[in-house]
Legacy VTK file of the C-alpha trace (Angstrom):
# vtk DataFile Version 3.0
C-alpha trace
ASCII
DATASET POLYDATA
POINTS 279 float
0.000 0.000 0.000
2.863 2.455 0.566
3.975 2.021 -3.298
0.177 2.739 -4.349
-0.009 5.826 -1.847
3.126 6.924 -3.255
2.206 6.341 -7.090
-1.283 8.382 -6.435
0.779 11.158 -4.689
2.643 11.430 -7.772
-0.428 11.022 -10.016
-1.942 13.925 -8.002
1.764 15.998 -8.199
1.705 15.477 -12.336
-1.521 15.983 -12.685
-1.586 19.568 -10.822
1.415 20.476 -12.868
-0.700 19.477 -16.208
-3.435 21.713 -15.072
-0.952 24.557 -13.680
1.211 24.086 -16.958
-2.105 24.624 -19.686
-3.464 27.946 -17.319
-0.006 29.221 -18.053
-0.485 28.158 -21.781
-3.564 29.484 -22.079
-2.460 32.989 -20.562
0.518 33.187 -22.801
-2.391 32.384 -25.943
-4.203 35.175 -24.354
-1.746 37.750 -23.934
-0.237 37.347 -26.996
-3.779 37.567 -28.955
-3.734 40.616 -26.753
-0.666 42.270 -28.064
-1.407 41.307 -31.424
-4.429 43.283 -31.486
-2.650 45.992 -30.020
-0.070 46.157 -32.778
-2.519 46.092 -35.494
-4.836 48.671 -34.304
-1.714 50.872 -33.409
-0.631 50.085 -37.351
-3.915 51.256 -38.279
-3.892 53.917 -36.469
-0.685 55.363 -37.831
-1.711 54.161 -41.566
-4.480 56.656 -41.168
-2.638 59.752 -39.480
-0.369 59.427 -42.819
-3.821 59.278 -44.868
-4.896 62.410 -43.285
-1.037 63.801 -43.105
-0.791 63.236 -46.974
-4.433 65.233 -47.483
-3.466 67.550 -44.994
-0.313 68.623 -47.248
-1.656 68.361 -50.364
-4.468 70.740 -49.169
-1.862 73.106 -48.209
0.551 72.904 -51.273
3.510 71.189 -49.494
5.390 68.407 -51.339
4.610 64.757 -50.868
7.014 63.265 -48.493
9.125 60.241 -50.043
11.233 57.497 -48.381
15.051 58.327 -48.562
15.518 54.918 -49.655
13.454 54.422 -52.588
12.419 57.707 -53.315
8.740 56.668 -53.682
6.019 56.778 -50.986
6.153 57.708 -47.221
8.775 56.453 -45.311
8.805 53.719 -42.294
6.663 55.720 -39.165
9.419 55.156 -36.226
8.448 56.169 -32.321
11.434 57.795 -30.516
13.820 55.061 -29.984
16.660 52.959 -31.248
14.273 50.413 -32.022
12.129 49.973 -35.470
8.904 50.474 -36.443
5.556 49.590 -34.847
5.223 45.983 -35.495
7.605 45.447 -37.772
11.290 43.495 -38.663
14.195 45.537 -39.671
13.371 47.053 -42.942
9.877 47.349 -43.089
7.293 50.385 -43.668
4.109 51.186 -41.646
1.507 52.664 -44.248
-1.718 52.059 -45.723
-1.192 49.002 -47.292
1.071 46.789 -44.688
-0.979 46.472 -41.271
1.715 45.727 -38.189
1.341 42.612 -36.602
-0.658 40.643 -39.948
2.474 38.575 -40.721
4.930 38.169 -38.487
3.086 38.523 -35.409
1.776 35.433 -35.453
5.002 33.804 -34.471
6.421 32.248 -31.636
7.330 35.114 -29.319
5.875 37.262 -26.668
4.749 39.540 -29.666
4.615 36.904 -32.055
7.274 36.910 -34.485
10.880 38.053 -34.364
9.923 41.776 -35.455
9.823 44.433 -31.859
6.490 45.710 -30.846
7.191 49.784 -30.874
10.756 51.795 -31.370
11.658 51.841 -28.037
13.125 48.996 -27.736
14.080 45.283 -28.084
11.588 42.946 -27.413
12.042 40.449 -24.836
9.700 37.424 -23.119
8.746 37.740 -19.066
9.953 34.482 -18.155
12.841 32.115 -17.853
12.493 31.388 -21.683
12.878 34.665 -22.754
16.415 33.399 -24.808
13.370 31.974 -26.863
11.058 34.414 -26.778
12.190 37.360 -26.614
15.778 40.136 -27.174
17.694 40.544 -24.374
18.683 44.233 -24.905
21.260 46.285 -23.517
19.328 47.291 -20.224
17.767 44.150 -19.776
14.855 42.225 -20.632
11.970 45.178 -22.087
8.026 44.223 -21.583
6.310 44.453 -24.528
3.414 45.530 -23.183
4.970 48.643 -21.668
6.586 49.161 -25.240
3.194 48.888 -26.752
1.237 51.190 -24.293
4.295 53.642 -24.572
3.504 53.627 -28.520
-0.196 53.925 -28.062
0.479 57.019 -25.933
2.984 58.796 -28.526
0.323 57.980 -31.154
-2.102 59.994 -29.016
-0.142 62.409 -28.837
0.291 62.536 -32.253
-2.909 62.544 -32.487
-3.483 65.641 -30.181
-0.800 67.599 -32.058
-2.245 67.199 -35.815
-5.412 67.942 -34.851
-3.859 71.253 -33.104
-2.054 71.865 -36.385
-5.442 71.220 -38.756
-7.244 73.554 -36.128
-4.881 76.346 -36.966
-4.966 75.713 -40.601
-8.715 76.157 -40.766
-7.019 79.937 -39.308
-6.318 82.598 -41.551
-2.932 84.149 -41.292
-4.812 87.783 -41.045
-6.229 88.433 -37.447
-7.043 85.005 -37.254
-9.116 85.063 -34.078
-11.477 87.290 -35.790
-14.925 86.869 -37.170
-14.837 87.505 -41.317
-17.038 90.670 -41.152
-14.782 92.018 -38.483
-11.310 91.368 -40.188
-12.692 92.722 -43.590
-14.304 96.340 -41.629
-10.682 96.515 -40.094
-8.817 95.782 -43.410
-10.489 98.392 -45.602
-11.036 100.893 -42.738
-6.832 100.479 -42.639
-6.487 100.476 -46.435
-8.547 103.751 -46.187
-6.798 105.219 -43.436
-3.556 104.651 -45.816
-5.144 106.600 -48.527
-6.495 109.418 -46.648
-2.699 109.985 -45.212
-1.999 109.738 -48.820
-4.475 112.453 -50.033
-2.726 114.916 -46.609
0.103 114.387 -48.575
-1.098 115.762 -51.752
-2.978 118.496 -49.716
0.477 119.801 -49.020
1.671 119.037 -52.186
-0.984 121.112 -53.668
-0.456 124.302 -51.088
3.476 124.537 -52.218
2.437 123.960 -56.041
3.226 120.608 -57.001
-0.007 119.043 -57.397
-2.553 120.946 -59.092
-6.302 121.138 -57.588
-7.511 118.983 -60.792
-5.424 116.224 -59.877
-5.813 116.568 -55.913
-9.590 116.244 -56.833
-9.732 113.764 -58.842
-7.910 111.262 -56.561
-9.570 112.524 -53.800
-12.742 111.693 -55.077
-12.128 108.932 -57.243
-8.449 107.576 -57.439
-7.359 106.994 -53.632
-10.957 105.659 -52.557
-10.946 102.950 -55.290
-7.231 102.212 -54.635
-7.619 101.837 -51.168
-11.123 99.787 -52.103
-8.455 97.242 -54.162
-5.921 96.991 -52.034
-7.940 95.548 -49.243
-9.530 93.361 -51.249
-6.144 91.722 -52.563
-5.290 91.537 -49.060
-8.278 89.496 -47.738
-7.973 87.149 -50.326
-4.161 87.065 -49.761
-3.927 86.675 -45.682
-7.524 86.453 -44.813
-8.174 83.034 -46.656
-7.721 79.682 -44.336
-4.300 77.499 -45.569
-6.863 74.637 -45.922
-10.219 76.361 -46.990
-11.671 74.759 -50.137
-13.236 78.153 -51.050
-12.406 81.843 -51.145
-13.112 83.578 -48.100
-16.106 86.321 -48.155
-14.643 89.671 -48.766
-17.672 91.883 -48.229
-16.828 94.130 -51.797
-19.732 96.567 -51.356
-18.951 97.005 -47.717
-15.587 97.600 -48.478
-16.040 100.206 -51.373
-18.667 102.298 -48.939
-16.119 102.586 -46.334
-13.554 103.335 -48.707
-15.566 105.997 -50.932
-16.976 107.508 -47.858
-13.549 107.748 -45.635
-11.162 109.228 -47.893
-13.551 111.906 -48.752
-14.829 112.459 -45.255
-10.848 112.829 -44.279
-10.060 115.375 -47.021
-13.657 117.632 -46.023
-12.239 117.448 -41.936
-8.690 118.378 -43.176
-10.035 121.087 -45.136
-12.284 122.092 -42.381
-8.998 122.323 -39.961
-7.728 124.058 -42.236
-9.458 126.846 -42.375
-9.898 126.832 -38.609
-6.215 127.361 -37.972
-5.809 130.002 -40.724
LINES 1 280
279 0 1 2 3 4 5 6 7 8 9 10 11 12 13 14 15 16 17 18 19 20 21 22 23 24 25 26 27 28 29 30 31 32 33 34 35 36 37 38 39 40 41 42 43 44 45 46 47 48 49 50 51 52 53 54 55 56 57 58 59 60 61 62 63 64 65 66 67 68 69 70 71 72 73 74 75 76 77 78 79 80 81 82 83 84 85 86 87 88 89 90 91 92 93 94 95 96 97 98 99 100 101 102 103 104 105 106 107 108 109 110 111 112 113 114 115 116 117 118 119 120 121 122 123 124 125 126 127 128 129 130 131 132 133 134 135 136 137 138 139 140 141 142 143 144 145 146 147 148 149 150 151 152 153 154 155 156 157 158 159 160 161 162 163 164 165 166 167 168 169 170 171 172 173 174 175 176 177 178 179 180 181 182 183 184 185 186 187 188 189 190 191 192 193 194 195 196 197 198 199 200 201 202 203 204 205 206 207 208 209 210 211 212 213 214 215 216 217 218 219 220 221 222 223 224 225 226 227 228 229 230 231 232 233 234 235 236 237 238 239 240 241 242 243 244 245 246 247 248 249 250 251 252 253 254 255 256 257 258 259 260 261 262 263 264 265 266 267 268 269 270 271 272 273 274 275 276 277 278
């Protein structure tokens, strides 16, 4: 009986062993199905920040960005690090057509394959196999999963910054925190301050001789207010018109020419006025 006591001990032994050893198999399964997904939704993500990146640019007029290497298409997307890109072997390219972790993540390490998870880093196994499983780097053995939730965060803030950066663009250069009625009133009332220091100038000119009172009137009345009239328009659609709008900006034209016709007159009748008050 001691033999059978002893053989059922051991039964017992290998059996909770078994059943300990497939919990840990079926954790590993599970985190790396985990990771997996992680990789390819973080490849996704990026895939569609270069979409947008690439629409963004052409919208604005910048060039297309091309990989040194080739000298066609976007380069590799690489996180701060020493390490390569998300979910890929040495060599490959995040964009829209390669997904990370569809090929080689279904291999036999932590993060399935032999490619790292995110650049900042080797990638290394948690456990005694990690030889196996995983790149012992030069600080030691790296959790993926930290790598990976590092890259998710640098993605969001990548996120968070082109958003910023589209935000702006949808800005005009011109008094951008301005409502489009109010930056055109201030442009043409400016354009037609310009001209009526203009038209003091030729008010002098005229008392020493230069200018003769034909001329003086004419661009008083006519010239100067339909100068000044142009020139702000030029300039709202120049500086008042959004980097990424698909369509010209309003530029109020009969608003502008009223303040513009009325103005420059209005300044030359008060100058006149003072004139005559100080003689």
């Amino acid at each position: 009986m001691a033999g059978y006591d002893e053989y059922a001990a051991a039964v017992r032994q290998l059996s909770a062993r078994i059943r300990e050893g497939e919990r840990g198999a079926a954790a590993e399964a599970e985190r790396r199905r985990t990771l997996h997904t992680g990789v390819s939704q973080l490849g996704q993500r990026l895939a569609a920040q270069e979409q947008r990146l690439t629409q963004l640019g052409a919208a604005a007029g910048l060039p297309p960005v091309t990989d040194p290497a080739s000298g066609t298409g976007p380069g590799p997307v690489v996180a701060p690090g020493p390490g390569p890109a998300v979910g890929a072997g040495p060599g490959a390219t995040v964009g829209p057509g390669s997904v990370p972790g569809s090929g080689s993540v279904a291999g036999s390490g932590p993060v399935a394959g032999s490619g790292p998870v995110a650049g900042s880093g080797p990638v290394a196994g948690s456990g005694p196999s990690a030889g196996h499983d995983g790149v012992d780097g030069a600080g030691g053995d790296v959790d993926p999963v930290v790598v990976l939730a590092e890259a998710g965060r640098l993605v969001d803030e990548a996120d968070r910054l082109g958003q910023q950066a589209e935000a702006l663009a949808q800005q005009p250069a011109l008094l951008p925190t301005w409502s489009p009625t109010a930056r055109a009133v201030a442009v043409y009332v400016g354009c037609a301050a310009i001209g009526a220091l203009v038209m003091l100038v030729l008010v002098v000119a005229n008392g020493i001789g230069v200018v003769n009172g034909v001329t003086l009137g004419a661009l008083t009345c006519a010239g100067l207010p339909l100068i000044s009239f142009v020139a702000g328009w030029l300039i709202l659609g120049r500086w008042g018109r959004p980097a990424l709008a698909s369509t010209d900006p309003p530029r109020y034209a009969p608003l502008g020419f009223v303040i513009c016709v009325l103005l420059v007159p209005l300044a030359y009748c008060v100058t006149l006025l003072l004139f005559r008050l100080v003689r």
